[in-house]
C-alpha positions in Angstrom: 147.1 129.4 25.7 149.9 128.2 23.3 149.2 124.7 21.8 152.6 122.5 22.6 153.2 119.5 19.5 151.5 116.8 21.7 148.6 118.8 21.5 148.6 119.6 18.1 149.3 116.0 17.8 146.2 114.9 19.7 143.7 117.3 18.2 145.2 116.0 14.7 144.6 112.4 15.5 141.0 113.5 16.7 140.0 115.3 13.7 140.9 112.2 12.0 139.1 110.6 13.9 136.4 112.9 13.2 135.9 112.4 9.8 136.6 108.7 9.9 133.4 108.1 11.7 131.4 111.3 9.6 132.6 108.9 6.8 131.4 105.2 8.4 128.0 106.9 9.1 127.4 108.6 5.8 128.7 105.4 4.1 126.1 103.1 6.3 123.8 105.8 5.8 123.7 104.6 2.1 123.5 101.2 2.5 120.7 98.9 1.8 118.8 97.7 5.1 119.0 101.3 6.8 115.7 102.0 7.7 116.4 105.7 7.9 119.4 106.1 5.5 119.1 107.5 2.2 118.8 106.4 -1.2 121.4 103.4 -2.6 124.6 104.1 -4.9 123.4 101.7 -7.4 120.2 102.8 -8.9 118.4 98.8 -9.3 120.2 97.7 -6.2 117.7 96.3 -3.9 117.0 97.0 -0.3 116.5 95.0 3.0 112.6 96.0 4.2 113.1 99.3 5.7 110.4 101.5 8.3 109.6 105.2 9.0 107.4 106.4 11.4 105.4 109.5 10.1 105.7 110.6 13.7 107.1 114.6 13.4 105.2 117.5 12.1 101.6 116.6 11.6 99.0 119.7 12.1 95.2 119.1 12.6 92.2 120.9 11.5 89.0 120.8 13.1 86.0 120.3 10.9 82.6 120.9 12.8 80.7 121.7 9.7 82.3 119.4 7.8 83.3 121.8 4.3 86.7 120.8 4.5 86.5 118.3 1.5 84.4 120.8 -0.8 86.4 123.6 0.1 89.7 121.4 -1.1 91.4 120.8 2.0 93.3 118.1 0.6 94.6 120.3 -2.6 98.0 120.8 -3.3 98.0 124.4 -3.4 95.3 124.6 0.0 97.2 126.7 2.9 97.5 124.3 5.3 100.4 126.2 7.2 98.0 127.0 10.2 96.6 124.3 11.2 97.7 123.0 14.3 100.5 121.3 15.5 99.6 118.1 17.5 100.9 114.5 18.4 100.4 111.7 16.1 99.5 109.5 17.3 97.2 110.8 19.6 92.9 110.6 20.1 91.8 114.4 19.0 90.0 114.1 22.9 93.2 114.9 24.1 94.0 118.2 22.4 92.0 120.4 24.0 89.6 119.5 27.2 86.9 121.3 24.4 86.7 118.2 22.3 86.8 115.4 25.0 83.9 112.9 23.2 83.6 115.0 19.8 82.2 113.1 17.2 82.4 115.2 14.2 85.5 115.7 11.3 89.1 116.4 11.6 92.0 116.8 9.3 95.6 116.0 9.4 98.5 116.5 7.4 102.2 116.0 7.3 105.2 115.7 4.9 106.7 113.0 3.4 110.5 114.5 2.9 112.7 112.8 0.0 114.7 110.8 2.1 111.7 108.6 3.9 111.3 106.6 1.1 113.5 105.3 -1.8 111.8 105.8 -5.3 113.3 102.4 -6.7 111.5 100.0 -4.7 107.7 100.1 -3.3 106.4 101.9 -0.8 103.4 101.4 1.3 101.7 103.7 3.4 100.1 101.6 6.6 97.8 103.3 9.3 97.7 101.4 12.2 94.4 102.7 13.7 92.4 105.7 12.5 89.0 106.1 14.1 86.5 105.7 12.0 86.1 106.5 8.5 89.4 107.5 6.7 90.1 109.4 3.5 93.8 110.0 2.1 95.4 112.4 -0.5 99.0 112.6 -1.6 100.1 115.6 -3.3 96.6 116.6 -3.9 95.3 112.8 -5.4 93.1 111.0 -3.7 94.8 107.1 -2.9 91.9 105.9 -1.0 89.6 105.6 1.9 89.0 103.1 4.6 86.0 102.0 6.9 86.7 100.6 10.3 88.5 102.1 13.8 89.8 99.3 14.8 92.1 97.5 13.1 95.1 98.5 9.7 94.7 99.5 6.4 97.4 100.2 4.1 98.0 101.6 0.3 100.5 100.8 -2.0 101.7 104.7 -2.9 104.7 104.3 -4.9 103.2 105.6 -8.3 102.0 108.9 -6.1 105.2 109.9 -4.6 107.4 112.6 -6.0 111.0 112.3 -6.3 113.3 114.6 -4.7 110.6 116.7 -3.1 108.4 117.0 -0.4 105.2 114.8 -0.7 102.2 116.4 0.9 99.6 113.7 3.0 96.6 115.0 3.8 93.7 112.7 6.1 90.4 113.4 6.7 89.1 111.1 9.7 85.5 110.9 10.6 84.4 109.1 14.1 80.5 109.9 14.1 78.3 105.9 14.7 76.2 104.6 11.7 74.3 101.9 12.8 75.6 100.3 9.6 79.2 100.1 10.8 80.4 98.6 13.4 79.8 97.9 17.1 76.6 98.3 14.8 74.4 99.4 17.4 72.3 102.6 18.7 73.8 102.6 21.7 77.9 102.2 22.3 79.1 101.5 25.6 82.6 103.0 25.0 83.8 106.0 23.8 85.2 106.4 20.4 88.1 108.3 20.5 88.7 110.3 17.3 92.0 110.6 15.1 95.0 108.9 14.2 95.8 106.5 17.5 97.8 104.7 16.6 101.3 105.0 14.5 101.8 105.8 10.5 105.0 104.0 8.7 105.9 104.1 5.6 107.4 100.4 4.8 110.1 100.0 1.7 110.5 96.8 0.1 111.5 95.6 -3.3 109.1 95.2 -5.8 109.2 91.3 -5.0 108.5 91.1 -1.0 106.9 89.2 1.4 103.1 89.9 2.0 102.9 88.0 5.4 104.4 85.2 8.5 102.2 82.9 9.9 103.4 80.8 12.7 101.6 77.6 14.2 103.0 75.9 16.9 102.0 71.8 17.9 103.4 69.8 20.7 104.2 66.2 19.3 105.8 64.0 22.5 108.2 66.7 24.0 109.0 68.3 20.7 107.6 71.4 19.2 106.3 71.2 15.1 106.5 75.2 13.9 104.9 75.4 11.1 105.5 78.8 9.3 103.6 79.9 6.5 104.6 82.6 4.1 103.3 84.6 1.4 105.4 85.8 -1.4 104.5 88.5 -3.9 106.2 89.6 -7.0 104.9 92.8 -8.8 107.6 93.1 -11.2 107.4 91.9 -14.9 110.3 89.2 -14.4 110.0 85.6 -12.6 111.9 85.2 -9.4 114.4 82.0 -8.3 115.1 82.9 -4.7 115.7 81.1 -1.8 113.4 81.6 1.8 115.6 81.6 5.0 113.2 80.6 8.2 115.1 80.9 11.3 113.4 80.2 15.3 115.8 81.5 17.7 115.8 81.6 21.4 119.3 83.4 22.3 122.1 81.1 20.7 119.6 78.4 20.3 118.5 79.0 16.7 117.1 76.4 14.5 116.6 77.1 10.6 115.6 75.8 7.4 115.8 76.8 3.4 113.7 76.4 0.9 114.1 77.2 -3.2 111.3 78.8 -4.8 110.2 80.1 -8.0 107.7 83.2 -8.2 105.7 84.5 -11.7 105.6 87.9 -13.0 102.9 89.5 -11.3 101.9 86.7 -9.0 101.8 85.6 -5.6 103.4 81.9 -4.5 102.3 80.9 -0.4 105.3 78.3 1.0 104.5 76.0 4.2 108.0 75.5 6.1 108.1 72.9 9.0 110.8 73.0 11.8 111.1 70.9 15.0 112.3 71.7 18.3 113.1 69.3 20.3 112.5 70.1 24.2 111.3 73.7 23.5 110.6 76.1 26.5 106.9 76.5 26.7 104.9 80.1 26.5 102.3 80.1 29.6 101.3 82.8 32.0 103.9 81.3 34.7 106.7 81.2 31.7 105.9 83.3 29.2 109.0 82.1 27.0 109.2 84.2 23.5 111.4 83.1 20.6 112.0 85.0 17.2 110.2 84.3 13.9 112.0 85.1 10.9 111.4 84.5 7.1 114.3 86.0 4.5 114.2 85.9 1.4 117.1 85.8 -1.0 118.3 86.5 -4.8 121.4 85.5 -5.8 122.4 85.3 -1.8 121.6 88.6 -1.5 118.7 89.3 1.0 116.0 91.3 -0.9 113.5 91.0 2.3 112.5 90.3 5.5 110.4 90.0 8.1 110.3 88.9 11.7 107.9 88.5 14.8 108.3 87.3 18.4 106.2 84.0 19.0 105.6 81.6 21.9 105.4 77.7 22.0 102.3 76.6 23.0 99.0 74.7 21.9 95.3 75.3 23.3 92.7 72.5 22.9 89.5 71.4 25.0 89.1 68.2 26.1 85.1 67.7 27.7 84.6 71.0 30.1 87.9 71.6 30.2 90.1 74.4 28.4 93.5 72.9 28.6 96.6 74.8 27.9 99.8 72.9 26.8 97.6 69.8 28.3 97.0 70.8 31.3 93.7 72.0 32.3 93.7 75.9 33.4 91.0 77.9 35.6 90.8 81.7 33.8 91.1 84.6 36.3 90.3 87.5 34.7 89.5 90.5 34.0 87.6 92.5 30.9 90.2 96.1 30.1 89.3 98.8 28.2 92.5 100.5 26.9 92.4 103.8 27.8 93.8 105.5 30.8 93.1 108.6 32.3 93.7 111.4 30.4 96.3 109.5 28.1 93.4 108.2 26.4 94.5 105.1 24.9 97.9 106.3 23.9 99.3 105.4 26.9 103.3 105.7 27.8 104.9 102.2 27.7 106.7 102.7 31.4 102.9 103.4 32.6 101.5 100.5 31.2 104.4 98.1 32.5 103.8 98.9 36.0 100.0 98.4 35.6 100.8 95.2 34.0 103.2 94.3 36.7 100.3 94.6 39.8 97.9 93.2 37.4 100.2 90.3 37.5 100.6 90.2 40.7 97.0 90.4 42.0 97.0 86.9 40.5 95.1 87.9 36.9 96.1 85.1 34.4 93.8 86.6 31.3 92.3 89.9 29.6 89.0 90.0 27.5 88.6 93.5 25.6 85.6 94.0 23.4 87.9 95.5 20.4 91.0 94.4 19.1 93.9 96.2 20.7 96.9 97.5 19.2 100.1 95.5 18.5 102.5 97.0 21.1 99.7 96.2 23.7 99.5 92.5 22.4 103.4 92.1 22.8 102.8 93.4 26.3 100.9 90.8 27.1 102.8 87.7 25.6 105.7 89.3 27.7 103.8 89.3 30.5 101.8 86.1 30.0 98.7 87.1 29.8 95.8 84.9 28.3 93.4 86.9 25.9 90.3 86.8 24.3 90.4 89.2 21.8 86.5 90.0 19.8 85.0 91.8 16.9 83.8 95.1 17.8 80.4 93.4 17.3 78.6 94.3 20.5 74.8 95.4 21.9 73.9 94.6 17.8 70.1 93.6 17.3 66.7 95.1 16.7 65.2 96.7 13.8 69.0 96.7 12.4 69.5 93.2 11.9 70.2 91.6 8.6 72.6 89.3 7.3 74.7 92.9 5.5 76.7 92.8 8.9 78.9 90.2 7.4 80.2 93.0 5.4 81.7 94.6 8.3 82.1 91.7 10.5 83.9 89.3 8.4 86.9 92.4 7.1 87.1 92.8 10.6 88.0 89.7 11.5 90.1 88.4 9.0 92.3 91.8 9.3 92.1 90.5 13.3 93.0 87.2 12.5 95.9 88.4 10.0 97.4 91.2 12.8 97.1 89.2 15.6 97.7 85.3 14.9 101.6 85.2 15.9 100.6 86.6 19.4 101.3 83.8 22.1 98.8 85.8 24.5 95.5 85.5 22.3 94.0 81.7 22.8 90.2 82.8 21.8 88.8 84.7 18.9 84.9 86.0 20.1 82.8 86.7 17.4 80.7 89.1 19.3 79.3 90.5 22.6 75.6 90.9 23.8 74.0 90.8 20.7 71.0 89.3 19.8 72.4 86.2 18.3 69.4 83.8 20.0 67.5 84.6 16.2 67.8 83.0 13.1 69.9 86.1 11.6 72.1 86.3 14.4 72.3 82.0 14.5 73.4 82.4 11.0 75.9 85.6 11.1 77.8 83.5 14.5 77.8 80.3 12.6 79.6 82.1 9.2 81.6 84.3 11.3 83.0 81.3 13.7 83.5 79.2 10.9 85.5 81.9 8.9 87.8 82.2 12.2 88.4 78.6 11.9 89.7 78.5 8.3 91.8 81.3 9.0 93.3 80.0 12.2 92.4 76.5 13.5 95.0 76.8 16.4 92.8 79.3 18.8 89.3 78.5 20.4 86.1 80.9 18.6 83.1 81.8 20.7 80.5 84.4 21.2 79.7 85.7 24.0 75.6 86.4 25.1 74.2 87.7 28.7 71.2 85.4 28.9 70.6 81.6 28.7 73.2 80.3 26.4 70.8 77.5 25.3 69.1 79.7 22.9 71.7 80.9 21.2 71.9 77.6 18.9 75.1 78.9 17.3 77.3 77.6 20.2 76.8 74.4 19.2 80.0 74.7 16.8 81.8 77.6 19.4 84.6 75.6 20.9 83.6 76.8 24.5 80.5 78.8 26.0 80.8 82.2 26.9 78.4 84.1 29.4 77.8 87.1 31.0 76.3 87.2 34.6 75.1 90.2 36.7 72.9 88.7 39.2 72.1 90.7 42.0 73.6 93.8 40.3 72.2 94.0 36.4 69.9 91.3 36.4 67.4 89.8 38.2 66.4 91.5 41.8 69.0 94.3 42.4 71.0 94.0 45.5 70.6 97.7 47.8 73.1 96.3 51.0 75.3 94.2 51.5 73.0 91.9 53.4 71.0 91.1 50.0 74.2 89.8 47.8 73.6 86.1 49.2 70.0 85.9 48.4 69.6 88.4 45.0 73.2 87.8 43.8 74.8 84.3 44.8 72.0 82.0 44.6 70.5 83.1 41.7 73.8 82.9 40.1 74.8 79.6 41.0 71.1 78.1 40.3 71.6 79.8 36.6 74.8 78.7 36.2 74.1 75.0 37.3 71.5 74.9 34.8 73.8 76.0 31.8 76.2 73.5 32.8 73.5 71.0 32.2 72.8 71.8 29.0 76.3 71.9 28.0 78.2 68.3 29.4 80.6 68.7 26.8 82.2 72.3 26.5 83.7 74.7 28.9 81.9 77.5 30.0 83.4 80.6 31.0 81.5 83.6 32.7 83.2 86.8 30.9 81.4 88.8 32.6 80.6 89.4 36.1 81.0 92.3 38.7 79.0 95.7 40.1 79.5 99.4 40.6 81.9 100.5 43.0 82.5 104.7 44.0 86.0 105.2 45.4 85.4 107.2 48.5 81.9 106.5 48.9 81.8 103.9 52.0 79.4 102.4 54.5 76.7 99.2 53.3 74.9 100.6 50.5 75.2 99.4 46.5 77.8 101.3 44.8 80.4 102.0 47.7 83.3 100.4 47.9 82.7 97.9 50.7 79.7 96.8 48.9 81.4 96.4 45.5 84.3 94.2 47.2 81.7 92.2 48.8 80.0 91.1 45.6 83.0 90.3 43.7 84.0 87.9 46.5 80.4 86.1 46.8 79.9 86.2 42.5 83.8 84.1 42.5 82.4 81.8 45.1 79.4 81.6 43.4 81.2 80.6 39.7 84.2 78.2 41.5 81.2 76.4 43.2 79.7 74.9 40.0 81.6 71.8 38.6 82.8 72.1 34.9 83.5 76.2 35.1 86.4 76.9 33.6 86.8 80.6 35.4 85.5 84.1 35.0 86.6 87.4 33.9 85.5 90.7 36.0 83.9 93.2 34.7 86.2 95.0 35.0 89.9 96.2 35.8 89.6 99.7 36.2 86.9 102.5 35.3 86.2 103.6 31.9 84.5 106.8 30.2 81.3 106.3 29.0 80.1 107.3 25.4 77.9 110.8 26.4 74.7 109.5 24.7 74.9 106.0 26.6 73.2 106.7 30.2 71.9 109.5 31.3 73.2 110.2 34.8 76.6 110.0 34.2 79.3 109.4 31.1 81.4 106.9 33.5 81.7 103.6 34.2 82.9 102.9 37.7 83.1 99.1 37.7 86.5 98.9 37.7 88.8 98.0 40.8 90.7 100.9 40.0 90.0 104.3 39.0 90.4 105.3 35.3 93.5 106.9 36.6 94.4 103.6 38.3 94.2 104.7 42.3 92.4 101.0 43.8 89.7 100.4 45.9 88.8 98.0 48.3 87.7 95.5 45.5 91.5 95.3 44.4 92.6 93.9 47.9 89.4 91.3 47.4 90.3 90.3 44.0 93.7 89.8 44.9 92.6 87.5 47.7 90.2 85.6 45.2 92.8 85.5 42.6 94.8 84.2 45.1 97.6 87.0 44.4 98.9 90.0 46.0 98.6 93.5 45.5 102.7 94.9 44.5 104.4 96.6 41.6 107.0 94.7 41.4 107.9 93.2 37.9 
């Protein structure tokens, strides 16, 4: 068809257009702040903090008889074309049904291509969660290596990448136990899923940069007192006058403050910034109110960095055997969650986890307990939410022959990097030092008392406990724990086992409240909580026998009346929200744990309809 001159006219106008915008975008493209542009026109101007995901092209090597690392895996030259491609993140589990519960090596690599990272300024490698014991190689060096599956580790990798070329990263990761390391015991009562779970950024600052945000928030007579505190590097050769922006904002409600500063060559400088809100919105599991954190700091008016985090207003004290929450006393309905879901693992979709979340909410839960520190985008989850946690050290079943005062050295790492991740999160209100371990002994007195009191000096805003399955009076240590924290599984663990239904008020509920009643007694100061109760329950498997459904819904019910029926109990958590995989070498007739009031793939039971009813909730999915 014959173009007319209107035509010609329009498509003339388009192509202009056209290139217009191809010349905005390659022009914003080089701009300092993008975090996925390229490289800067000026070769010492500095860049805004700026974030890649390593998420594309990672392959994986399976390693049973572990020669990768004297056969050179990591080399430069090593063919390593193919391994397999797989997700990142991901648990290894997941791959292939063949390696569900593998405890043994694997290898990844990927590329790091020229225009991730800008050679000018530093750049810092952070692994959000590798599981367990990392190694790392760029380009054939070794940078580093990192023990713990928990919680981040990072390395400074500026002097290691090449310019204008790919950068080759190679990981081995290693998930077999050692008593040694953490949950430090023979026996682990989850699985350990192997790999890289969760994500891999590269983060790009200038060479001066802030290290970290702390936010604190105190209720002073209807105003809030934020308190943020922030750490300032500098690792160039030059001192640094610069100015530090703080800024709380709630929509168009912002609130800011500025403060001069002056950093040394090579030095670190830590400034404390107060703010006031007056008549703030309160974060709390019925208004779960978020505002925005953020520090900026300046040279010359020119932001060089910055960093931000979402935060709620709110304060948690005791006051006698009460936990009271923005000062008002609150009753914890709860529920202990393992992270994982089905076959997802514990890389779980974020629409999936909402609407769990959502029913969750709605069945009345107001707080989660997990026994290991779960992953930032769960955490946010949760303050969105308003969910209460208590989030612990992956200290658990730890005793015996094993004990000695060496834990420390993986205890305290663990919880400071905790403590550090976690401390802007609205959600989290305790720090648990540990679960079920022997810690009614003088070494496991002693490691509670350091551990508590390290939690303390890193964060006196939050409660610390521990948390022990037999008379807490033993356990000496909770005489500096903020509250008392105790698992109960009379009738079903402990004790005389319940076999019907007909049992659960004789072998379950009075036993339980007689205990109980006796551990308020020797506590007539502190809250107790019970973070623990709860039985077996088969979906499908019916009629009055211990493990059905009707019998698991039955003891729930009678254990809440039990706890709510002793004066001075501040609530209880259920173990648990839905069914979990077992580790394979835990129990012998089967590697799951069906506790849960769900399946591990989230279908309910009867117990969801009775926990509901206890939590004084209803079962729905909607938000």
């Amino acid at each position: 068809m014959k173009e007319n001159n209107r035509t010609k006219a329009d498509r003339s106008i388009y192509q202009m257009i056209l290139m217009a915008v191809f010349i905005s975008v390659f022009l914003c493209e080089c701009q300092p702040g993008d975090k996925n542009g390229g490289q800067p026109a000026v070769k010492d101007q500095l860049l805004v903090r700026r974030i890649k995901v390593l998420s594309d092209d990672w392959r994986f090597q399976l390693d049973i008889r572990d020669i990768g690392e004297k056969e050179g895996w990591f080399k430069d030259n090593f063919n390593r074309k193919n391994w397999t491609k797989v997700t990142v993140p991901q648990a290894w589990d997941c791959y292939e049904t063949a390696l569900w519960g593998y405890e043994g090596t694997g290898w990844y690599t990927t590329i790091i291509n020229p225009n991730d990272f800008n050679p000018e300024t530093r750049t810092e490698i952070i692994f959000n969660r590798v599981m367990y014991y990392s190694k790392v190689w760029l380009n054939g060096e070794f940078i580093g290596e990192n023990i713990g599956g928990y919680l981040p580790f990072s390395f400074d990798i500026t002097r290691y990448l090449k310019r204008g070329q790919e950068n080759k990263l190679v990981v081995r990761v290693d998930n077999k136990p050692r008593i040694e390391w953490l949950p430090a015991a023979k026996q682990i009562e989850w699985i350990q899923y192997g790999g890289i779970l969760q994500n891999v950024r590269l983060v790009g600052t200038s060479h001066t940069y802030i290290d970290d945000l702390t936010v604190r928030t105190d209720l002073i007579k209807g105003s809030a007192k934020i308190n943020c505190i922030v750490t300032i590097i500098n690792e160039s050769d030059v001192a640094s006058e610069m100015e530090l922006d703080i800024e709380i904002a709630r929509g168009n409600d912002i609130t800011k403050k500025t403060e001069k500063l002056q950093c040394k060559p090579n030095d670190s400088t830590k400034l404390s910034v107060d703010l006031v809100i007056d008549h703030p919105e309160l974060w709390s599991p019925d208004t779960p109110v978020l505002y925005t954190a953020t520090a900026r700091l300046k040279r010359n008016e020119t932001v060089i960095d910055d960093i931000t985090d979402r935060i709620g207003i709110r304060k948690v004290t005791t006051e006698g055997t009460s936990i009271l929450l923005n000062g008002k006393p609150i009753n914890l309905k709860g529920v202990n969650r393992y992270d994982e879901y089905s076959n997802f693992g514990i890389n779980v979709p974020e629409e999936i986890l909402r609407k769990e979340l959502a029913l969750m909410k709605s069945v009345g839960i107001n707080t989660i307990r997990v026994h290991y520190p779960q992953s930032s985008d769960l955490l946010s989850l949760y303050d969105e939410f308003g969910f209460l946690m208590l989030e612990e050290v992956p200290l658990n079943w730890w005793g015996g022959e094993n004990m000695n005062l060496d834990i420390l050295d993986q205890a305290k790492p663990a919880l400071r990097k905790m403590i550090t991740r976690d401390k802007n999160h609205p959600c989290v209100i305790i720090w648990s030092m540990a679960n079920e371990c022997q810690t009614d002994n003088e070494i496991g007195i002693s490691v509670m008392r350091e551990l508590m009191r390290l939690a303390k000096s890193l964060d006196p805003t939050r409660l610390v406990t521990f948390v022990v399955n037999s008379n807490p009076s033993r356990h000496l240590a909770f005489d500096e724990a903020d509250i008392v924290c105790v698992n109960m599984y009379n009738g079903s663990l402990s004790g005389k086992i319940c076999n019907h239904i007909s049992e659960i008020d004789s072998l379950g509920f009075k036993p339980l409240v007689k205990d109980l009643t006796l551990y308020r007694s020797y506590y007539s100061n502190k809250p107790i909580v019970i973070t623990e109760y709860g039985t077996k329950g088969i979906k499908n498997i019916h009629d009055d026998v211990s493990c059905s459904e009707e019998f698991q819904a039955a003891y729930i019910q009678k254990a809440w009346e039990g706890i709510n029926s002793v004066l001075g109990v501040s609530g209880g958590i259920l173990w648990c929200w839905a069914d979990y995989y077992h580790r394979k070498y835990l129990i012998t007739y089967n590697t799951y744990g069906p506790y849960g009031v769900v399946t591990v793939d989230r279908k309910p039971k009867k117990s969801l309809e009775a926990l509901a009813h206890m939590y004084s909730g209803s079962i729905s999915t909607k938000r």
